[in-house]
C-alpha positions as CSV (number, residue, x, y, z in Angstrom):
1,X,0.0,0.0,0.0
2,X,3.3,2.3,0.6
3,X,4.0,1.9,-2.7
4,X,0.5,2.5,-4.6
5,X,0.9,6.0,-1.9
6,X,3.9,7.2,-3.5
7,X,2.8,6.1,-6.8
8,X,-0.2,8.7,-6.6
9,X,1.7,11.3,-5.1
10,X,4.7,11.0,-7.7
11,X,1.8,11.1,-10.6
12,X,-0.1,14.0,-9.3
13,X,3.1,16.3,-9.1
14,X,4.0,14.8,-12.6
15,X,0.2,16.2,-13.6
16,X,0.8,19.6,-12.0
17,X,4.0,20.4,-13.5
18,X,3.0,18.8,-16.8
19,X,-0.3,21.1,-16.4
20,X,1.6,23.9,-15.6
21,X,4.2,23.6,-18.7
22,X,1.2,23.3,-21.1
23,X,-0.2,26.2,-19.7
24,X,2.8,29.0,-20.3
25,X,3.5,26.9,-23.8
26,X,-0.4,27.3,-24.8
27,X,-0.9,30.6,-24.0
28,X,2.4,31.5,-25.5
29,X,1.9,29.8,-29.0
30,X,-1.8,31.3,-28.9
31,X,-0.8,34.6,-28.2
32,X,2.0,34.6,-30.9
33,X,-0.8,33.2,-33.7
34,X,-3.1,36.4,-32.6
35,X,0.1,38.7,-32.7
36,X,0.4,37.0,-35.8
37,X,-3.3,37.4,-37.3
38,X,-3.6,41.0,-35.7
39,X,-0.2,42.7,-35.3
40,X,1.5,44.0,-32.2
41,X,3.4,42.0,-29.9
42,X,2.5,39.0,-28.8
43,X,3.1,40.4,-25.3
44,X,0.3,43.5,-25.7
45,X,-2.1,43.2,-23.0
46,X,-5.1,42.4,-25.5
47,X,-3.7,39.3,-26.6
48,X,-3.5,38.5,-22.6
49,X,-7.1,39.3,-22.1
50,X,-8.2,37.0,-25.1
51,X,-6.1,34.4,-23.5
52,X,-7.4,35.0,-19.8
53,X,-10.8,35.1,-21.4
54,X,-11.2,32.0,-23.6
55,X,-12.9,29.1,-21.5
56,X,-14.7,31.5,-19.3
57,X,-17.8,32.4,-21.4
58,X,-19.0,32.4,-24.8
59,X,-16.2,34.4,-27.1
60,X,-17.3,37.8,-27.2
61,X,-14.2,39.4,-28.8
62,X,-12.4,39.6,-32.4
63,X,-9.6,37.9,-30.6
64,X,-11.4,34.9,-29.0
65,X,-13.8,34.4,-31.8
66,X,-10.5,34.0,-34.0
67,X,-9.0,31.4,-31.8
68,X,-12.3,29.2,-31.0
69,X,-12.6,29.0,-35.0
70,X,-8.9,28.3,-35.8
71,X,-7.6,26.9,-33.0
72,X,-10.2,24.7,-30.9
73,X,-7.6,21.7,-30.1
74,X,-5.4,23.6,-28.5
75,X,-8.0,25.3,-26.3
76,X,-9.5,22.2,-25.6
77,X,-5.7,20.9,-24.1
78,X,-5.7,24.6,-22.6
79,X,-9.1,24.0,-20.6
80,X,-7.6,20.8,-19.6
81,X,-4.6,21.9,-18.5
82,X,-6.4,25.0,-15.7
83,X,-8.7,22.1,-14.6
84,X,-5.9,19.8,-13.6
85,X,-4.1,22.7,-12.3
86,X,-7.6,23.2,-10.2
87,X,-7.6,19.8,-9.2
88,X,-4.6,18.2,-8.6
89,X,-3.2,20.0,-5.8
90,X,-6.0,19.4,-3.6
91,X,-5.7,15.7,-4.6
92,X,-2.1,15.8,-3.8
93,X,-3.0,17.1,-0.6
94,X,-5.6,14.0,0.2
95,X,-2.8,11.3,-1.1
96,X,-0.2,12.9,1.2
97,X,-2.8,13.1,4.4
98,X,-4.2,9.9,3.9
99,X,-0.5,8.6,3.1
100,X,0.6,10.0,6.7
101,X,-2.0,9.3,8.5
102,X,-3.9,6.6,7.4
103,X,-1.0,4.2,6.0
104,X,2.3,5.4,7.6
105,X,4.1,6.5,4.1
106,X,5.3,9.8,5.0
């Protein structure tokens, strides 16, 4: 049972960093192809918002109408990625308490 502990623990902090890196890369690459499409930077504060704002709503903007039409896999692996970076910490959290005190691992 120790090892099955350390199993979930090693594969949730594997799923948060992993979440994490597909986060900054997405949001990177998306911003580039609307700096891209649009002009500017890919840096300009628009480009953040359409980012910030894509998953949250129906797309209202220029910007996030432009990437739900061209780019819906990537925003799909992009809505992914914030809801394991919801999730997985709290689940750490319960594998690590139940680890300690339920099974002795930690």
């Amino acid at each position: 049972m120790i090892y099955l502990i350390w199993f979930l623990a090693a594969a949730l902090a594997f799923a948060i960093l992993l979440a994490a890196q597909m986060r900054l890369l997405l949001s990177s690459v998306l911003r580039r192809a609307l700096a891209d499409k649009f002009g500017g930077g890919h840096q300009d504060a628009r480009y953040r918002t359409a980012i910030f704002e894509i998953g949250r709503g129906p797309p209202t903007s220029e910007d996030t109408l432009y990437l739900t039409g061209e780019y819906p896999r990537p925003l799909d692996h992009l809505t992914l990625a914030r809801r394991v970076s919801l999730f997985a910490p709290g689940l750490l959290l319960i594998v690590i308490l139940a680890g300690r005190f339920a099974f002795g691992a930690f």
